[in-house]
C-alpha positions in Angstrom: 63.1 93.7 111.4 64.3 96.1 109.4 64.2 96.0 105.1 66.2 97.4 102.5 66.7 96.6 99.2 69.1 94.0 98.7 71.2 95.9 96.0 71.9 97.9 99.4 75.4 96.7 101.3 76.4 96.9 104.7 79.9 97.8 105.6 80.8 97.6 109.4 83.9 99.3 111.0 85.7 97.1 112.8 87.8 100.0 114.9 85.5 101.7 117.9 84.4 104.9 116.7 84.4 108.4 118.5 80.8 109.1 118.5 81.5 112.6 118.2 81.8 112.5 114.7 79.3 113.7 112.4 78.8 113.4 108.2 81.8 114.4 107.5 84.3 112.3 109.5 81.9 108.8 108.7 82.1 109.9 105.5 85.7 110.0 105.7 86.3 107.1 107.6 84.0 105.0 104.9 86.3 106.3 101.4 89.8 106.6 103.2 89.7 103.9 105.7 87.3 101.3 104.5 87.9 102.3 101.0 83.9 102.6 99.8 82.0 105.3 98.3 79.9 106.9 101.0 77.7 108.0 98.3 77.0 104.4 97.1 73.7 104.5 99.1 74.8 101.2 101.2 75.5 101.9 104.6 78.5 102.1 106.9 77.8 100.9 110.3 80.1 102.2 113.4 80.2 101.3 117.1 81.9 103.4 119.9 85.0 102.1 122.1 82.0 100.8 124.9 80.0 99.6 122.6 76.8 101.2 123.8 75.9 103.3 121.1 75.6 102.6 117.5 75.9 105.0 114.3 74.8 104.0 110.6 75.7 106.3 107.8 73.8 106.3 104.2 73.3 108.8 101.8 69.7 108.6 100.3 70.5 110.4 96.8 69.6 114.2 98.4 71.7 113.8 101.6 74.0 112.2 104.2 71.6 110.8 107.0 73.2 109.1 110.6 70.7 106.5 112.3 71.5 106.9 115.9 71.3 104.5 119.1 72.2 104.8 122.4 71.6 101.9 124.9 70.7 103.0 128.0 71.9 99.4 129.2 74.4 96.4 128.3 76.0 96.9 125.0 76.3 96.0 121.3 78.2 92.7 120.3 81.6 93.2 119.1 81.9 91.7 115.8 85.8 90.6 115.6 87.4 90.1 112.1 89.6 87.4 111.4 91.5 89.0 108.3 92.4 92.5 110.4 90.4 94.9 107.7 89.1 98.2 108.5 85.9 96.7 107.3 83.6 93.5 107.1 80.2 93.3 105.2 77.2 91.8 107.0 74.3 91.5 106.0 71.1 92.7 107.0 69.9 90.1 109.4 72.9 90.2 111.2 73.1 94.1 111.7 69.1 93.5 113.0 70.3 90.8 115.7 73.4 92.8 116.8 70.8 96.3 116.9 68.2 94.0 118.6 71.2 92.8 121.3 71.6 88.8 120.1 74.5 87.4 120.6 75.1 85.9 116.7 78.3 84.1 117.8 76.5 81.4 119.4 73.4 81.6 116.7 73.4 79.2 113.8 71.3 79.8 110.8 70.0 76.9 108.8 71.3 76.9 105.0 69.6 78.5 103.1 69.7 79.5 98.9 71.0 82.8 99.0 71.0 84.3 95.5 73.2 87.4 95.7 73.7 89.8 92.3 76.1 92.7 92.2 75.6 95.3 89.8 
């Protein structure tokens, strides 16, 4: 499971994503496409047209970093989004079911209170 603070966002490109690119281009597809600061410290998640390998972007206040993974089998889910944006936030146990390979469109989650502040 993975933890972050929860003043930390996660943004999630809806387009497949040349794996190719490095800092730069993520960082570029996270202020001109999906219209967020790449410095923000949140993290911008992308998937490639196969959907077997999986880049997250985040600068951590001395640097860009990319977390990397490639599935040596099966693939990612594809998240779809209803209103056609470049973007969609998820949250964080979402991005560690689709990283862990759950399928999260047949999972229901319980409710839950959910207190959610941003600064």
């Amino acid at each position: 499971m993975l933890t972050l603070p929860c003043s930390v966002r996660i943004f999630l490109y809806t387009q497949p994503a040349d794996m190719r690119c490095g800092f730069n281009k993520l960082s570029m597809f996270a202020t001109n496409i999906m219209g967020y600061d790449p410095f923000s410290g949140h993290l911008f998640v992308y998937f490639n047209k196969r959907g077997d390998k999986c880049k997250i972007l985040f600068w951590d206040r001395t640097g860009f970093c990319i977390w990397y993974k490639r599935l040596e089998e099966g693939t990612f889910e594809r998240i779809t989004n209803p209103s056609k944006r470049a973007s969609l936030e998820i949250d964080i146990t979402k991005l560690s079911l689709i990283l862990e390979g759950i399928d999260i469109s047949n999972a229901k989650q319980r409710k839950r209170y959910n207190r959610i502040i941003y600064l």
